[in-house]
Gaussian input, Z-matrix of N, CA and C with variables (Angstrom, degrees):
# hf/3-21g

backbone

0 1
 N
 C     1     B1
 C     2     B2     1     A1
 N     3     B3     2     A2     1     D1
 C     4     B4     3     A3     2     D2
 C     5     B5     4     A4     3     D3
 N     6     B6     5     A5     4     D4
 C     7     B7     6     A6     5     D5
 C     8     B8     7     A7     6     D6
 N     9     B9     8     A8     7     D7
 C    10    B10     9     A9     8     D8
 C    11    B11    10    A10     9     D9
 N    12    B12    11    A11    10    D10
 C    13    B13    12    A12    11    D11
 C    14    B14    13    A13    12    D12
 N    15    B15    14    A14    13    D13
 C    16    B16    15    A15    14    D14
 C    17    B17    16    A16    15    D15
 N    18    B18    17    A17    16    D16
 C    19    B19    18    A18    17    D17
 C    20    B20    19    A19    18    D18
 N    21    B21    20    A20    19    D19
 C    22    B22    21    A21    20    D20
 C    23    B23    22    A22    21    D21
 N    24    B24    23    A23    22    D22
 C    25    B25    24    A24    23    D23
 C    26    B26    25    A25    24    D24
 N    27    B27    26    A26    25    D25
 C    28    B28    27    A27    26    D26
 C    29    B29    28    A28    27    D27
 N    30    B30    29    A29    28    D28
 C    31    B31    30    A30    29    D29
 C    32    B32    31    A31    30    D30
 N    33    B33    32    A32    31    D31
 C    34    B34    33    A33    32    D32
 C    35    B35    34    A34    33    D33
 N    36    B36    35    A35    34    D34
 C    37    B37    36    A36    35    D35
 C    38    B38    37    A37    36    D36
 N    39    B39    38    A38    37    D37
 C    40    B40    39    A39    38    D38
 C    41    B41    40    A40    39    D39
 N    42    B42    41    A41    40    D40
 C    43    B43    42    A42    41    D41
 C    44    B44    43    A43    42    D42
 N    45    B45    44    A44    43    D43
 C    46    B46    45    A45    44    D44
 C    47    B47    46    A46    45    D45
 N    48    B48    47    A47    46    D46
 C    49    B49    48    A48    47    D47
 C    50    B50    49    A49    48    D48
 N    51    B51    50    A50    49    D49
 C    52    B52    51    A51    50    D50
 C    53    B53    52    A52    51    D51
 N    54    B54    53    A53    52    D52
 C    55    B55    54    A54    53    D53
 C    56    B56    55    A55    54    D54
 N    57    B57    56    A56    55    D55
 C    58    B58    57    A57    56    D56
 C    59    B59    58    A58    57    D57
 N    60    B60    59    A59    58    D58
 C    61    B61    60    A60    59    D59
 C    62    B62    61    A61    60    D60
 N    63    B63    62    A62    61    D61
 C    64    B64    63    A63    62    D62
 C    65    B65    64    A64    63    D63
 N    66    B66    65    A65    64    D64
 C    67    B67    66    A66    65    D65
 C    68    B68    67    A67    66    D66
 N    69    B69    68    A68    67    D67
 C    70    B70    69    A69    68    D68
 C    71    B71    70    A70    69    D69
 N    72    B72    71    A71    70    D70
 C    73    B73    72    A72    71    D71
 C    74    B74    73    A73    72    D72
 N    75    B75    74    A74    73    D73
 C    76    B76    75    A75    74    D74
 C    77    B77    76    A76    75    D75
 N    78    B78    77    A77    76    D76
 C    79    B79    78    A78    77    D77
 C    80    B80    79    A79    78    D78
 N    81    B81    80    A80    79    D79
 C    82    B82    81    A81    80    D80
 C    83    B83    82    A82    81    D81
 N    84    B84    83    A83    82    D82
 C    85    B85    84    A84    83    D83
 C    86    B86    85    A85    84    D84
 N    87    B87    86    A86    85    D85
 C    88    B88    87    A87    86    D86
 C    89    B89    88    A88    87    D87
 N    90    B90    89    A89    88    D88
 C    91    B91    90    A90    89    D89
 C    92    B92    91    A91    90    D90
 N    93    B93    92    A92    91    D91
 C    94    B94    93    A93    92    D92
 C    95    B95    94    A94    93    D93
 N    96    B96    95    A95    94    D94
 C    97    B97    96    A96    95    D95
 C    98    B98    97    A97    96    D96
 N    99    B99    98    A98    97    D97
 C   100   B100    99    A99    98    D98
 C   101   B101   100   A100    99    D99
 N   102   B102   101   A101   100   D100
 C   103   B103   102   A102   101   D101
 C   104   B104   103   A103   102   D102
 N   105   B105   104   A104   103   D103
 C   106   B106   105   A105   104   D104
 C   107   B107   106   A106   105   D105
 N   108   B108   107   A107   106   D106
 C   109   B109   108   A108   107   D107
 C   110   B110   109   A109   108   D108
 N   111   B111   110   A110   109   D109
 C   112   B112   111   A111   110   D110
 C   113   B113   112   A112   111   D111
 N   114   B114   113   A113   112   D112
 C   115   B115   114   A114   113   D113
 C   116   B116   115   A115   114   D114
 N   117   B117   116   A116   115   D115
 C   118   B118   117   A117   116   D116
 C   119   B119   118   A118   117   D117
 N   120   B120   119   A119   118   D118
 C   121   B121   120   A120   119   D119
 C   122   B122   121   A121   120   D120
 N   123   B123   122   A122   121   D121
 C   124   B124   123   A123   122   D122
 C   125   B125   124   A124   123   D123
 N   126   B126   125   A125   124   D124
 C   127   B127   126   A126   125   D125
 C   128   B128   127   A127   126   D126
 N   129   B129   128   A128   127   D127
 C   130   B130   129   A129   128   D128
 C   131   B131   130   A130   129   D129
 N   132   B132   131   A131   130   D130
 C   133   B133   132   A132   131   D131
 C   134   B134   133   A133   132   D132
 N   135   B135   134   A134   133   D133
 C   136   B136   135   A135   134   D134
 C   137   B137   136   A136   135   D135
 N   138   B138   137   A137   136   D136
 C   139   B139   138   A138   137   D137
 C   140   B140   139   A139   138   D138
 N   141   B141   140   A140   139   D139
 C   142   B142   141   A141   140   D140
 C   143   B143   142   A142   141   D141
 N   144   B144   143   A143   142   D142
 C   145   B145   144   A144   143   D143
 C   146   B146   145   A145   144   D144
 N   147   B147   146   A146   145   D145
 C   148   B148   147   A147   146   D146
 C   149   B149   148   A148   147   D147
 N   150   B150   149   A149   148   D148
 C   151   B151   150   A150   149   D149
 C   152   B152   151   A151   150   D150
 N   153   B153   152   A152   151   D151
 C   154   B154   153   A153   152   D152
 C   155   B155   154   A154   153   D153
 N   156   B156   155   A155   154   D154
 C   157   B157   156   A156   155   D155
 C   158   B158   157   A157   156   D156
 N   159   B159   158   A158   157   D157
 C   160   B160   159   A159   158   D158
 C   161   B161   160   A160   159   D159
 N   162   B162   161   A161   160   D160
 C   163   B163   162   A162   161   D161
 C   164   B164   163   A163   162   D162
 N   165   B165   164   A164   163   D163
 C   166   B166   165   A165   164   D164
 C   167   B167   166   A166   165   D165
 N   168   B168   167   A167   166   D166
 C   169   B169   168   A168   167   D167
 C   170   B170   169   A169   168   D168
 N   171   B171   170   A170   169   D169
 C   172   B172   171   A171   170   D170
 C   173   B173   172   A172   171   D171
 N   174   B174   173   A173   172   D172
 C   175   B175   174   A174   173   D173
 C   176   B176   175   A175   174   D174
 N   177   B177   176   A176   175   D175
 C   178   B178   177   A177   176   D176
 C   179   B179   178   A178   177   D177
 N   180   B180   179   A179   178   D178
 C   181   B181   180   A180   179   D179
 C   182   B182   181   A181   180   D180
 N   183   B183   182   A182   181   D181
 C   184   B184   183   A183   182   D182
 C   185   B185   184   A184   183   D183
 N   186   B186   185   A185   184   D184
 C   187   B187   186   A186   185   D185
 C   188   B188   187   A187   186   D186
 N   189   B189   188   A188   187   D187
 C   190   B190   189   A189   188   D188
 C   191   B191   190   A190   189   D189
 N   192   B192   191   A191   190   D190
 C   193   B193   192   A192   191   D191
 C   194   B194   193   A193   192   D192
 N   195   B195   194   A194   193   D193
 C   196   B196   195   A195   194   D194
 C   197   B197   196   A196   195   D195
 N   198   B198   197   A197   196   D196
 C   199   B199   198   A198   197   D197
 C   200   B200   199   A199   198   D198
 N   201   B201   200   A200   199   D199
 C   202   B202   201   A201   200   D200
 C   203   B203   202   A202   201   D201
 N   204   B204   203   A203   202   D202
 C   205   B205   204   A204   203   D203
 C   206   B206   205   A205   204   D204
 N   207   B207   206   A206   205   D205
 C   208   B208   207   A207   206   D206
 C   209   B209   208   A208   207   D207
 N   210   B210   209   A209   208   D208
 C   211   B211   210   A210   209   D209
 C   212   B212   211   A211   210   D210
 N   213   B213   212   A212   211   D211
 C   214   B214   213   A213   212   D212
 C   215   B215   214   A214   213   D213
 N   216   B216   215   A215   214   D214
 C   217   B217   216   A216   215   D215
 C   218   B218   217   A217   216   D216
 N   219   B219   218   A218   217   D217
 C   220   B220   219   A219   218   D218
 C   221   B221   220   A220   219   D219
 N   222   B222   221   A221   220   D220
 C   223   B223   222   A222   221   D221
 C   224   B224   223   A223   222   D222
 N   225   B225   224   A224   223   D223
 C   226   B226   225   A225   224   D224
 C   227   B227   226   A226   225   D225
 N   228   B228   227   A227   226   D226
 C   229   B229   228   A228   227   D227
 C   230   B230   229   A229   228   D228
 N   231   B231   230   A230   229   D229
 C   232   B232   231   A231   230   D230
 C   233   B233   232   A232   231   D231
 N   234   B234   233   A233   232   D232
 C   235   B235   234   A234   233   D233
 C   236   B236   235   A235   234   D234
 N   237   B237   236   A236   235   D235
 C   238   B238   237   A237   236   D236
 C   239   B239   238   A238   237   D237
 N   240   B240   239   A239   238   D238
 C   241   B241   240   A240   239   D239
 C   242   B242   241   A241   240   D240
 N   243   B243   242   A242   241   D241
 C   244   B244   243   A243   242   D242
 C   245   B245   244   A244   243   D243
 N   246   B246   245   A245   244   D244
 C   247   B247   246   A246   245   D245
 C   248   B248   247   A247   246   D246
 N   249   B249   248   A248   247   D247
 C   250   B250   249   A249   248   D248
 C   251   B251   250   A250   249   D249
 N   252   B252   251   A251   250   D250
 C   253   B253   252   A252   251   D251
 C   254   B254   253   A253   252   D252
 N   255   B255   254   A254   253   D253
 C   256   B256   255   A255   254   D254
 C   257   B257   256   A256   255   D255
 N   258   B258   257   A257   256   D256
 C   259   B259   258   A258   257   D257
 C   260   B260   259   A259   258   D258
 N   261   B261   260   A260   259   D259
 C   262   B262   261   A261   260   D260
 C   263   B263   262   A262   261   D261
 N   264   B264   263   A263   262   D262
 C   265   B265   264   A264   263   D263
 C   266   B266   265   A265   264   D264
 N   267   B267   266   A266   265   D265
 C   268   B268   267   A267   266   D266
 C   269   B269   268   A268   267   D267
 N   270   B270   269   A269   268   D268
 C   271   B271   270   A270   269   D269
 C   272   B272   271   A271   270   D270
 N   273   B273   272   A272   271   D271
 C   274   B274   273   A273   272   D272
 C   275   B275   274   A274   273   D273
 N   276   B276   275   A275   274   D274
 C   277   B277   276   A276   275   D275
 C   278   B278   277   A277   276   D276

   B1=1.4413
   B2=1.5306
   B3=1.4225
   B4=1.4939
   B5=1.6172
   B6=1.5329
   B7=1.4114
   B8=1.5197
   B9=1.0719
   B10=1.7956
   B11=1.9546
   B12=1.2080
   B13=1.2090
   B14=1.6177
   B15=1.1873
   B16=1.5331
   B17=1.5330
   B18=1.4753
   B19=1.6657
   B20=1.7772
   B21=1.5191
   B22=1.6431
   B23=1.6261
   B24=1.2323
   B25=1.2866
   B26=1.4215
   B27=0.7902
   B28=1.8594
   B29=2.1910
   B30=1.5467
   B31=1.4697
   B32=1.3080
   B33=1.5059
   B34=1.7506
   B35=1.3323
   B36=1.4958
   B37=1.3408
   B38=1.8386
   B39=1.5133
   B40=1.2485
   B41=1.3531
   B42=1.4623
   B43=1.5834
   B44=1.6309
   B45=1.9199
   B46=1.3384
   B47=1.3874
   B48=1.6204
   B49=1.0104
   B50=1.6076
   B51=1.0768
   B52=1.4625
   B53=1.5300
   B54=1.0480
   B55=1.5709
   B56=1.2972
   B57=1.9534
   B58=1.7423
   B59=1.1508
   B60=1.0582
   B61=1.5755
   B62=1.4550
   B63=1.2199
   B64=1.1848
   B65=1.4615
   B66=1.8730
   B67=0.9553
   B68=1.5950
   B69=1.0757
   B70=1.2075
   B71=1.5448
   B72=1.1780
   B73=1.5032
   B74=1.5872
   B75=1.4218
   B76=1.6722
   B77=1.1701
   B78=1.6532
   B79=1.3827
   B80=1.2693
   B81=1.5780
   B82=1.5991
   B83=1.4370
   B84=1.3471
   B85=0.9728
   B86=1.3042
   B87=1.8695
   B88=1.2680
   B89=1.7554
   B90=1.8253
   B91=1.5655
   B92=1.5424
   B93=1.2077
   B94=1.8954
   B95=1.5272
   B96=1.0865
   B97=1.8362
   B98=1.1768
   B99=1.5023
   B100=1.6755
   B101=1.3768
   B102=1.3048
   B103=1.4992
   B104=0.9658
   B105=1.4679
   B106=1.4660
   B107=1.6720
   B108=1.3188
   B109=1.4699
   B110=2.1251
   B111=1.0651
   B112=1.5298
   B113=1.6855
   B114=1.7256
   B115=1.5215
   B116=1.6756
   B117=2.1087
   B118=1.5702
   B119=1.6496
   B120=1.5066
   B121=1.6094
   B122=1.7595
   B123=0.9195
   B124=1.9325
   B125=1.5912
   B126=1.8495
   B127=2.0926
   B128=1.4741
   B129=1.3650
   B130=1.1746
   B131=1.9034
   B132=1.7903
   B133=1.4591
   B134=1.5761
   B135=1.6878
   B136=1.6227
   B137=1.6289
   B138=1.3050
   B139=1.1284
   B140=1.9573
   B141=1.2026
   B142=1.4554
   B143=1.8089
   B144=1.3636
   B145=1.4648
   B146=1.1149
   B147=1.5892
   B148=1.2510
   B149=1.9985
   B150=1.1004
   B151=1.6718
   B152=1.4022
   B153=1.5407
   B154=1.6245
   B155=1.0839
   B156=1.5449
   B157=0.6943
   B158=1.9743
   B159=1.3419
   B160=1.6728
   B161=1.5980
   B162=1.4619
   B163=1.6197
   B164=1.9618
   B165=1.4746
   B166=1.4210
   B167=1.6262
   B168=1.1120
   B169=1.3600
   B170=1.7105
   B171=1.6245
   B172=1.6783
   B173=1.3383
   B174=1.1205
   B175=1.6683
   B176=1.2603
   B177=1.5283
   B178=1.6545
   B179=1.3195
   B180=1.5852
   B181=1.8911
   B182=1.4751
   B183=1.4266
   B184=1.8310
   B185=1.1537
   B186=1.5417
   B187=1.2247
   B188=0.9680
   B189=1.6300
   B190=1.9235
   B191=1.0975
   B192=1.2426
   B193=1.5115
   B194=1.5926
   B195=1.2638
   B196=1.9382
   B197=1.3156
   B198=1.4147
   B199=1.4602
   B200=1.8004
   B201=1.2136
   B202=1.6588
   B203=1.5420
   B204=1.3668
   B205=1.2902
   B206=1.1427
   B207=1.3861
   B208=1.3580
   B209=1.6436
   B210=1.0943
   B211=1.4963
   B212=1.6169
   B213=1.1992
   B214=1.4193
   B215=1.2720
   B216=1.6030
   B217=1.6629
   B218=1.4019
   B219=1.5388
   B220=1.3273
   B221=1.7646
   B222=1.0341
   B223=1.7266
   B224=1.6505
   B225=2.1746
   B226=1.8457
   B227=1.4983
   B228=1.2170
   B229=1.5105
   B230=1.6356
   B231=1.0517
   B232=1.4106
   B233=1.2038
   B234=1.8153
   B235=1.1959
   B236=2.2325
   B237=1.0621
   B238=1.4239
   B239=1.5356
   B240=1.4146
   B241=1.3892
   B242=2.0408
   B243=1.6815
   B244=0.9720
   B245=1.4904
   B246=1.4899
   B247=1.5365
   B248=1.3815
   B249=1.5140
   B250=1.4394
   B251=1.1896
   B252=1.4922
   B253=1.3867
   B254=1.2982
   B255=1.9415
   B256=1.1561
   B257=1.6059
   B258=1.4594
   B259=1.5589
   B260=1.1122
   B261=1.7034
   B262=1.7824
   B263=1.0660
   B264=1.7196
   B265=1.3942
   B266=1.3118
   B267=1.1380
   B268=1.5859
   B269=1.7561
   B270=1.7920
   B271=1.7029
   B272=1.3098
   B273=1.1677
   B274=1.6721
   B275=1.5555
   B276=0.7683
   B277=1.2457
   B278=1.3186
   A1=110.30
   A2=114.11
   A3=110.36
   A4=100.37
   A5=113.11
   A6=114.84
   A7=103.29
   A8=103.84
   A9=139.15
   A10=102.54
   A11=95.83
   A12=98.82
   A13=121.59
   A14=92.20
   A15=98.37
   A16=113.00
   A17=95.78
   A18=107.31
   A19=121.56
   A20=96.59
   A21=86.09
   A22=117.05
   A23=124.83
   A24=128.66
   A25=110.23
   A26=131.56
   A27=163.38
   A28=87.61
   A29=78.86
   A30=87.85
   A31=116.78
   A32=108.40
   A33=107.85
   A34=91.24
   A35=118.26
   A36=139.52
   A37=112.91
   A38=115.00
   A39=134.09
   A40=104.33
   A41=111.04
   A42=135.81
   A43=105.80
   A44=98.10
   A45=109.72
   A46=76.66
   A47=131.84
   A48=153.48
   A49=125.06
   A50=108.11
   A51=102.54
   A52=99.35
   A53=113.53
   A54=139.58
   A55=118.74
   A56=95.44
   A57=102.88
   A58=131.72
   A59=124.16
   A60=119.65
   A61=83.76
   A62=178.20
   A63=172.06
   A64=120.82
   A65=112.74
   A66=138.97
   A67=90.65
   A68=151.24
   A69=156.37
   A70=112.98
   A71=114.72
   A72=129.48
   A73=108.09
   A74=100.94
   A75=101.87
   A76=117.05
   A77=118.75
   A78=144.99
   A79=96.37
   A80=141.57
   A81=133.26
   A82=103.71
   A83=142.82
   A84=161.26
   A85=111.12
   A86=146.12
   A87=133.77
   A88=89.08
   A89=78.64
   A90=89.66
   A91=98.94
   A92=103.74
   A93=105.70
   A94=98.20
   A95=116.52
   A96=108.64
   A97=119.51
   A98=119.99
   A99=112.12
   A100=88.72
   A101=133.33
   A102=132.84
   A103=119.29
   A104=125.08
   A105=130.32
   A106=125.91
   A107=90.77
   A108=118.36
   A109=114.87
   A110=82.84
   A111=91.28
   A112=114.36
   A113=98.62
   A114=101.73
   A115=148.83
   A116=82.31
   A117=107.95
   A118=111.84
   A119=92.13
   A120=100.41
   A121=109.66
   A122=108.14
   A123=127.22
   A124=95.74
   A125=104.33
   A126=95.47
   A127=81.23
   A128=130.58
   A129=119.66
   A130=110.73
   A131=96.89
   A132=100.10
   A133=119.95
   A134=101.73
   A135=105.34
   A136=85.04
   A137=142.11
   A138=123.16
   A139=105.06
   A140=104.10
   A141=114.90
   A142=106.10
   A143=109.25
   A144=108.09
   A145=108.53
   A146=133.57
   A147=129.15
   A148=95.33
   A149=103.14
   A150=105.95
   A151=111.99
   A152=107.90
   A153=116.35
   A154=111.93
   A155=145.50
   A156=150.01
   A157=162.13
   A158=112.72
   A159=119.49
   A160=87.06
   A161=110.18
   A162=114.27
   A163=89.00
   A164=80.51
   A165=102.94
   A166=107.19
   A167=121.09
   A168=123.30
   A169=117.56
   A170=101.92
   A171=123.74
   A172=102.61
   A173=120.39
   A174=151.41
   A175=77.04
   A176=111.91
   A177=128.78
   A178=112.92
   A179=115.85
   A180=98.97
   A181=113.31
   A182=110.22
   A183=114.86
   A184=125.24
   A185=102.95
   A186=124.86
   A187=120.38
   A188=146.95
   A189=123.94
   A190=100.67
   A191=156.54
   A192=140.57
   A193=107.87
   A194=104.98
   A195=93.17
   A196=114.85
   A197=123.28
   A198=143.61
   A199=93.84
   A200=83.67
   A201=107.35
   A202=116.00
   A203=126.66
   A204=120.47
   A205=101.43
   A206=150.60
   A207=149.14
   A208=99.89
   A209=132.23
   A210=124.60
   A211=106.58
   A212=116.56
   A213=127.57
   A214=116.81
   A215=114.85
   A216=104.24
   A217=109.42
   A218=101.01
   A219=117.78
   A220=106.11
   A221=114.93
   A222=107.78
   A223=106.44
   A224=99.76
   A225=83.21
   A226=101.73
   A227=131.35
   A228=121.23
   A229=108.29
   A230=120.97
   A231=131.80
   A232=100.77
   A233=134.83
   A234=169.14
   A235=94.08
   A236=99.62
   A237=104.79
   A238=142.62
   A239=82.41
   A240=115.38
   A241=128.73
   A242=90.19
   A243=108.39
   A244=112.50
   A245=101.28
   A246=99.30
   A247=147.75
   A248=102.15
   A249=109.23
   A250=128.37
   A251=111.51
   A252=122.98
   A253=109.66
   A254=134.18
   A255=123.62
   A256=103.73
   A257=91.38
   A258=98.65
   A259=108.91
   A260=119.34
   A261=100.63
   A262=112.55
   A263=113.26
   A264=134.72
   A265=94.77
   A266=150.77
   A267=151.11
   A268=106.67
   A269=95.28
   A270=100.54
   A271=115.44
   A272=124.50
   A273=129.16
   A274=126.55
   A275=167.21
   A276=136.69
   A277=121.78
   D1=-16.66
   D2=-163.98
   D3=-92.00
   D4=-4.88
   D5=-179.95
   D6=-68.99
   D7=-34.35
   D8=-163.59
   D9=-65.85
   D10=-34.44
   D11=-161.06
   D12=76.50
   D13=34.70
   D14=-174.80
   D15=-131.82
   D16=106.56
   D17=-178.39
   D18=-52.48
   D19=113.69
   D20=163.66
   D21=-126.52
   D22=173.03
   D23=-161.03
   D24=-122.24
   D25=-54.48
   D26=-149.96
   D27=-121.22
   D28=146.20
   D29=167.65
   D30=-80.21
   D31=143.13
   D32=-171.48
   D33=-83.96
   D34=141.84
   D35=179.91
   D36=-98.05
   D37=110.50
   D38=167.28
   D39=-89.68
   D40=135.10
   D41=-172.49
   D42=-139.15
   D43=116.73
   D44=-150.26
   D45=-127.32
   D46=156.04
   D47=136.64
   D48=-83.85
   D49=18.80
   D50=168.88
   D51=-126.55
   D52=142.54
   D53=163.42
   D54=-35.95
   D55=-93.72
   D56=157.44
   D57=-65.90
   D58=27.65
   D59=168.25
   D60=-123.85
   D61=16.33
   D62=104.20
   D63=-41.35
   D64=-30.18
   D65=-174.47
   D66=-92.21
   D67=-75.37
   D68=-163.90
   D69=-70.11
   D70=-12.66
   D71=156.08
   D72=-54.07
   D73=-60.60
   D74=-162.87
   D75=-114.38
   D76=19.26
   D77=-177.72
   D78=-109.55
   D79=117.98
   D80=157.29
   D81=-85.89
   D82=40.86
   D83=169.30
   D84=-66.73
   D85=116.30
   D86=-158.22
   D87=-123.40
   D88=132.59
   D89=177.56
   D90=-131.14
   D91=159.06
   D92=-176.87
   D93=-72.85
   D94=-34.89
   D95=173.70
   D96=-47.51
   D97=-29.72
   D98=-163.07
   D99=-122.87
   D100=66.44
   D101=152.64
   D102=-78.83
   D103=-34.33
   D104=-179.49
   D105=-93.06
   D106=10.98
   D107=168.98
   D108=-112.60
   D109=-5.52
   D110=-164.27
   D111=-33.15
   D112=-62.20
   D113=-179.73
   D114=-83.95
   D115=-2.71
   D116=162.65
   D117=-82.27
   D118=-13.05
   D119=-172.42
   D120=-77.60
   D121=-32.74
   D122=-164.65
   D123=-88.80
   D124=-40.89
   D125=177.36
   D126=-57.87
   D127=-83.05
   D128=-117.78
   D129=-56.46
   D130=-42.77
   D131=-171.60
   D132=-71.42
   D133=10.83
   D134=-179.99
   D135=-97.88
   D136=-28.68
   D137=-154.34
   D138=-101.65
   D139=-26.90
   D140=156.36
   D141=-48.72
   D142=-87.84
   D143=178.24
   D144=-17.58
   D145=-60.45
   D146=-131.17
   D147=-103.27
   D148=-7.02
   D149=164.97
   D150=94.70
   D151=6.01
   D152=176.38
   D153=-80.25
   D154=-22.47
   D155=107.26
   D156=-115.50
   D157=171.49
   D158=-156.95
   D159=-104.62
   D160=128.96
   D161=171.30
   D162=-129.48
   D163=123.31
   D164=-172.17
   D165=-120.52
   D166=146.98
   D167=160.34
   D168=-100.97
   D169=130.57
   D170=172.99
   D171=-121.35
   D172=146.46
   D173=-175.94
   D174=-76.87
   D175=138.30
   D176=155.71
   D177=-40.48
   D178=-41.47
   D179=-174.23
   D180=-82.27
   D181=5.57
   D182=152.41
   D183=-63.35
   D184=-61.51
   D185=-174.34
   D186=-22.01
   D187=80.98
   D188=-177.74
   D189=-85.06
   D190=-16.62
   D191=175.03
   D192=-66.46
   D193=-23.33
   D194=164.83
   D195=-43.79
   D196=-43.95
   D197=167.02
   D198=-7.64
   D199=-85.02
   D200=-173.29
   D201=-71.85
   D202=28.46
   D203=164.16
   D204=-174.59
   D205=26.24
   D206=-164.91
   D207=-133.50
   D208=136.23
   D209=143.22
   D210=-66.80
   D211=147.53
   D212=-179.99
   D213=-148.05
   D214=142.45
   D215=170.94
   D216=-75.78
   D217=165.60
   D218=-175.82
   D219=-42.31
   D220=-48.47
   D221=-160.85
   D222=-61.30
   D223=-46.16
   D224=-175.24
   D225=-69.15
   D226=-43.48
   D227=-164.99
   D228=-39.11
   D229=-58.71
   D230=-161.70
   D231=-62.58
   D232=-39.46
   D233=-147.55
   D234=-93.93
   D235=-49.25
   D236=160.53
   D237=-49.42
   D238=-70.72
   D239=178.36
   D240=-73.77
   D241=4.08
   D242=178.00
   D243=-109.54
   D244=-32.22
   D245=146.35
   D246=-64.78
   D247=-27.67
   D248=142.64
   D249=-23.77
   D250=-69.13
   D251=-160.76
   D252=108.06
   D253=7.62
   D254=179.58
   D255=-109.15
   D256=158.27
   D257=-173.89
   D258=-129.08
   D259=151.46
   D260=164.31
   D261=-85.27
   D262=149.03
   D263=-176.58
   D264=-91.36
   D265=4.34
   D266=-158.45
   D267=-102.58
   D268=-34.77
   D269=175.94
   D270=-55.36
   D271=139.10
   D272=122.52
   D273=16.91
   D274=27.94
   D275=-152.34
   D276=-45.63

């Protein structure tokens, strides 16, 4: 953010739905699986350490950025997008 010019105070909090990738975030633990992750793996856990940022785990039916990159059935989408705060203008009132 500071590239950004944008002041922060508090660590910005990342919300991951996967487990092992949350685990391997804050684990420097080397596995032959995550080789091709290796050096996104070391930014992230230098920037964790350093308190810039919080890698947290949320259950997928948290997740609202699935919104924006997930196919979803009708119930979570709507279930999403209501967390948003957007509505369709197309209804009835």
């Amino acid at each position: 953010m500071g590239e950004l010019k944008i002041p922060h105070i508090r660590p910005m909090k990342m919300y991951c739905d996967n487990q092992a990738t949350v685990s391997i975030a804050q684990n420097l633990v080397h596995h032959d699986r995550t080789k091709h992750v290796e050096i996104d793996r070391h930014f992230i856990k230098e920037k964790a350490d350093s308190r810039e940022v919080c890698i947290t785990y949320l259950p997928t039916k948290q997740q609202v950025a699935d919104v924006l990159t997930k196919s979803l059935n009708k119930s979570m989408f709507e279930d999403l997008i209501s967390k948003l705060g957007l509505i369709n203008i197309y209804t009835p009132a």
